[in-house]
C-alpha positions as CSV (number, residue, x, y, z in Angstrom):
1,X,4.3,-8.9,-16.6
2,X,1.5,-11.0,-16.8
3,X,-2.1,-10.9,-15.5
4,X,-2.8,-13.6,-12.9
5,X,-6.3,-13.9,-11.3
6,X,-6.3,-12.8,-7.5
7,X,-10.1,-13.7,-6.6
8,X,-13.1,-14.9,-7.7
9,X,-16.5,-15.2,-6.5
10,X,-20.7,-14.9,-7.0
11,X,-23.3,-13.1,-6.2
12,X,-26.0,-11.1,-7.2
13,X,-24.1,-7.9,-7.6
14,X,-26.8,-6.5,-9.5
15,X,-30.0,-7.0,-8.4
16,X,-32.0,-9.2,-11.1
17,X,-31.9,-12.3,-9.1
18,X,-29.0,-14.0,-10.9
19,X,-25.4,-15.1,-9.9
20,X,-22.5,-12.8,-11.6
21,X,-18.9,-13.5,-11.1
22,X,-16.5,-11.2,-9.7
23,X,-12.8,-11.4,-10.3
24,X,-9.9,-9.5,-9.1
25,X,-7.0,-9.7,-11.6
26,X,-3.3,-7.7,-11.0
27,X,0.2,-7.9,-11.8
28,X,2.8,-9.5,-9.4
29,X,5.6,-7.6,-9.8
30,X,7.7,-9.5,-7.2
31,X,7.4,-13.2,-7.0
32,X,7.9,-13.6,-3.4
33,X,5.9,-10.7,-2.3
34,X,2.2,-10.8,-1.1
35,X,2.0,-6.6,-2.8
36,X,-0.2,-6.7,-6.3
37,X,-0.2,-4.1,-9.6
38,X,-2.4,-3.1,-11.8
39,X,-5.3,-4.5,-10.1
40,X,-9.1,-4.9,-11.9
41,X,-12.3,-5.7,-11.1
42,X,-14.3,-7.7,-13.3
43,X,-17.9,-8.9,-13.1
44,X,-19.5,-10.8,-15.6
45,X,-23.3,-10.8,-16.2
46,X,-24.9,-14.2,-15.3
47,X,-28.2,-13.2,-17.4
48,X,-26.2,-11.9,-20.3
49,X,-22.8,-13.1,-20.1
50,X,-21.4,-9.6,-20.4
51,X,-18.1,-8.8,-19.1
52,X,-17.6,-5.5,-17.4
53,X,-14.0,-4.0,-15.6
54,X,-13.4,-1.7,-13.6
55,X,-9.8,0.1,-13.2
56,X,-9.4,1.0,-9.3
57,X,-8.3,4.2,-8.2
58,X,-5.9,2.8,-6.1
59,X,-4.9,-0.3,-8.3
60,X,-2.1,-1.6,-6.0
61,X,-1.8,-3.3,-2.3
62,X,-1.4,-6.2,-0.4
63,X,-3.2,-9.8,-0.5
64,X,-6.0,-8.1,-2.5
65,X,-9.3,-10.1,-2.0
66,X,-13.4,-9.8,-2.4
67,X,-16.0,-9.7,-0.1
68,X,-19.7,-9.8,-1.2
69,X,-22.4,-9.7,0.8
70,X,-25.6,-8.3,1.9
71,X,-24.6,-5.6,4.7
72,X,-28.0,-3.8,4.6
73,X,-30.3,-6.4,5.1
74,X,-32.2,-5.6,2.0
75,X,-30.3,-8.1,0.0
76,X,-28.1,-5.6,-2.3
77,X,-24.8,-7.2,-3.2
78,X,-21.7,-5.1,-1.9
79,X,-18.3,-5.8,-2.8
């Protein structure tokens, strides 16, 4: 099954002051169904250009998406 890119978006995740990029990536293993495999998270570095993934412990749901943003109010990234 193929890896197909779920979401995508930027933010400082963290902390230097520079956008990353955050992607979700899965498996679909039914066409016509909104439930996702084998999902990842993947941020790459904006400073370095490093790519980092992360398996989920619970790599499989519904309409997987992202949500960053500061929820603190001392500007940390959360996703």
């Amino acid at each position: 099954m193929p890896v197909k890119l779920l979401d995508r978006n930027t933010g400082d995740v963290n902390g230097d002051g520079i956008q990353d990029v955050v992607f979700l990536t899965g498996t679909l293993p039914f066409p016509d169904s909104p439930f996702r495999e084998n999902i990842t998270l993947w941020i790459q570095d904006g400073h370095s250009g490093r790519i980092y993934n992360f398996r989920l412990k619970t790599s499989m749901g519904y309409r997987p998406s992202l949500f960053l943003g500061d929820i603190n109010g001392i500007k940390s990234t959360i996703f």
